[in-house]
MARMISE-160518 format. One record per residue (C-alpha): residue number from 1; x, y, z. Coordinates in steps of 0.25 Angstrom, whole numbers, always signed. Layout:
<atoms>
ATOM  nr  east north    up
ATOM NUM     X     Y     Z
...
</atoms>
This chain:
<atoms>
ATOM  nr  east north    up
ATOM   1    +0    +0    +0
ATOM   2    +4   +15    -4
ATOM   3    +8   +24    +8
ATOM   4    +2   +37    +8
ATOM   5   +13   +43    +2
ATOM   6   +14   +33   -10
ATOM   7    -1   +35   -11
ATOM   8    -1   +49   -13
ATOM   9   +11   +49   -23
ATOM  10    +1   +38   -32
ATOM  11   -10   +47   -32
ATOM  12    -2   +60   -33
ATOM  13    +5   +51   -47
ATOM  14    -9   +46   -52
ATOM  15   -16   +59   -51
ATOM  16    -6   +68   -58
ATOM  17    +3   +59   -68
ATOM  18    +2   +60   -84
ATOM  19   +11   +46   -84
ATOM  20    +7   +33   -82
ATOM  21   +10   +26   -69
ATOM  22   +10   +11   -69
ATOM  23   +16    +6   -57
ATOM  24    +4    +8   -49
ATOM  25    -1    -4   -43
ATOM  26   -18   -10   -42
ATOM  27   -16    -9   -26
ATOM  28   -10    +4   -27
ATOM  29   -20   +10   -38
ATOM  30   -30    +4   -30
ATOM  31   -28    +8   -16
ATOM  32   -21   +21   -18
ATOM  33   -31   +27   -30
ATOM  34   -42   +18   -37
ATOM  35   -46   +14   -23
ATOM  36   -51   +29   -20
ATOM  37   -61   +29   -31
ATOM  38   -69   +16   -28
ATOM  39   -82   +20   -21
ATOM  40   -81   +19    -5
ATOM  41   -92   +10    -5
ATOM  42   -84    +0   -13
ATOM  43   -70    +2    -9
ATOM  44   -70    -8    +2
ATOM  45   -74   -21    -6
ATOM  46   -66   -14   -17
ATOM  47   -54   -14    -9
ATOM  48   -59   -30    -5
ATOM  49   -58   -35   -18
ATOM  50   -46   -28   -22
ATOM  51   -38   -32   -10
ATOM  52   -42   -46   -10
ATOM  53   -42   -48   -24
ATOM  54   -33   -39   -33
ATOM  55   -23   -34   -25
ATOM  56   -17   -47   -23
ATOM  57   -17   -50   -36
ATOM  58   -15   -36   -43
ATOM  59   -12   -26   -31
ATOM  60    +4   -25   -36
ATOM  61    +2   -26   -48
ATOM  62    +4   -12   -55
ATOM  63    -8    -8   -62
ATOM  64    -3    -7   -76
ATOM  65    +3   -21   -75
ATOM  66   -11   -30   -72
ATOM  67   -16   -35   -85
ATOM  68   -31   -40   -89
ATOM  69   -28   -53   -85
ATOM  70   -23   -52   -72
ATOM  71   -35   -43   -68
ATOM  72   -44   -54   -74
ATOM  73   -36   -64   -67
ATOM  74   -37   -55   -52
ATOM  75   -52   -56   -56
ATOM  76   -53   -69   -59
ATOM  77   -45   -73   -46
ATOM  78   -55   -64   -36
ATOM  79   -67   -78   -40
ATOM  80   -56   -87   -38
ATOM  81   -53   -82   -25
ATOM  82   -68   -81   -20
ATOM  83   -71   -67   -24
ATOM  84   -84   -64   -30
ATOM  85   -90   -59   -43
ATOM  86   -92   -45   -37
ATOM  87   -78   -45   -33
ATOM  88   -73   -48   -45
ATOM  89   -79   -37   -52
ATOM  90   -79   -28   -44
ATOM  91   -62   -31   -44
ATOM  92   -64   -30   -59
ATOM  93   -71   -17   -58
ATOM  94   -61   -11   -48
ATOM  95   -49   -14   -56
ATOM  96   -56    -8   -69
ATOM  97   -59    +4   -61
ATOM  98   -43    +4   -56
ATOM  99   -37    +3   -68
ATOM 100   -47   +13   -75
ATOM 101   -42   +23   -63
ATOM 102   -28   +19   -66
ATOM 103   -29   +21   -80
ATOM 104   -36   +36   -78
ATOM 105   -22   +40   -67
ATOM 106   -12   +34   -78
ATOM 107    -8   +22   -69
ATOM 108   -12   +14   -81
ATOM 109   -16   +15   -96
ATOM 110   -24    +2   -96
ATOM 111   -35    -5   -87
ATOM 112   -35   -20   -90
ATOM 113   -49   -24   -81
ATOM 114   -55   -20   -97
ATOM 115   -50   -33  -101
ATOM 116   -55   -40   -90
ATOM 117   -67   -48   -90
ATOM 118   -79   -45   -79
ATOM 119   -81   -56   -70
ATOM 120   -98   -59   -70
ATOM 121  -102   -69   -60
ATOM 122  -108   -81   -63
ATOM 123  -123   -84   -65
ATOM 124  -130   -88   -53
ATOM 125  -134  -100   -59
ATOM 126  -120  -103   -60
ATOM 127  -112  -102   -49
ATOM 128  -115  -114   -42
ATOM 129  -108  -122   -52
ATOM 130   -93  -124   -53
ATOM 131   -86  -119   -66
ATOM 132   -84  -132   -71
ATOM 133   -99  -133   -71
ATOM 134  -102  -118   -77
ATOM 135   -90  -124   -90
ATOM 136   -99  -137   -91
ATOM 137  -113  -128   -92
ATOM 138  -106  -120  -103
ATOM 139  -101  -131  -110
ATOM 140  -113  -139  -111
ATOM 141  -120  -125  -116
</atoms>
């Protein structure tokens, strides 16, 4: 985590720089700039899913570096690891809205969530069977 010194001099850098920072990190955007513009009402399970879910996996990792398919893979990794659906898209739609804020303070030029697929919950009538199950329903289709 940033001291108060180092977190003034990143908001004093984002807010007036015509180059392009890129060593920034996810848990540095997040918790020392994005973080601010989330909702109060929101913020605390935002921070939840962040800190159980994407920071271990994407936290160090400076912004500019993390492709598509290691969002997607982050993602993917929140089901696998007893998350939930919501929390899944609502990781999806905080990381969207990061990297969109990261691309408008020139920390980044591009937001590779675009690419990544949104992650729907499965049908009612399906969740009781196994995924082995759902593959044999569709092929018999």
């Amino acid at each position: 985590m940033l001291h108060n010194m180092e977190r003034d001099h990143f908001r004093s850098i984002v807010g007036g720089t015509d180059m392009l920072l890129t060593d920034f990190t996810v848990k540095e955007v997040w918790l020392h700039g994005f973080e601010e513009t989330v909702p109060e009402k929101m913020k605390k399970c935002s921070l939840k899913v962040m800190e159980e879910f994407i920071f271990p996996l994407l936290g160090d990792r400076p912004v500019r570096d993390v492709s598509d398919w290691e969002i997607q893979s982050a993602l993917d990794n929140i089901l696998k690891s007893g998350g939930n659906e919501y929390q899944t898209e609502l990781a999806r739609k905080l990381l969207n809205d990061l990297y969109r804020f990261s691309q408008k303070n020139r920390i980044c030029e591009n937001n590779p969530v675009v690419k990544v697929k949104k992650i729907y919950p499965a049908p009612d009538c399906l969740r009781s069977y196994t995924s082995g199950q759902i593959r044999s329903l569709i092929q018999v289709m």
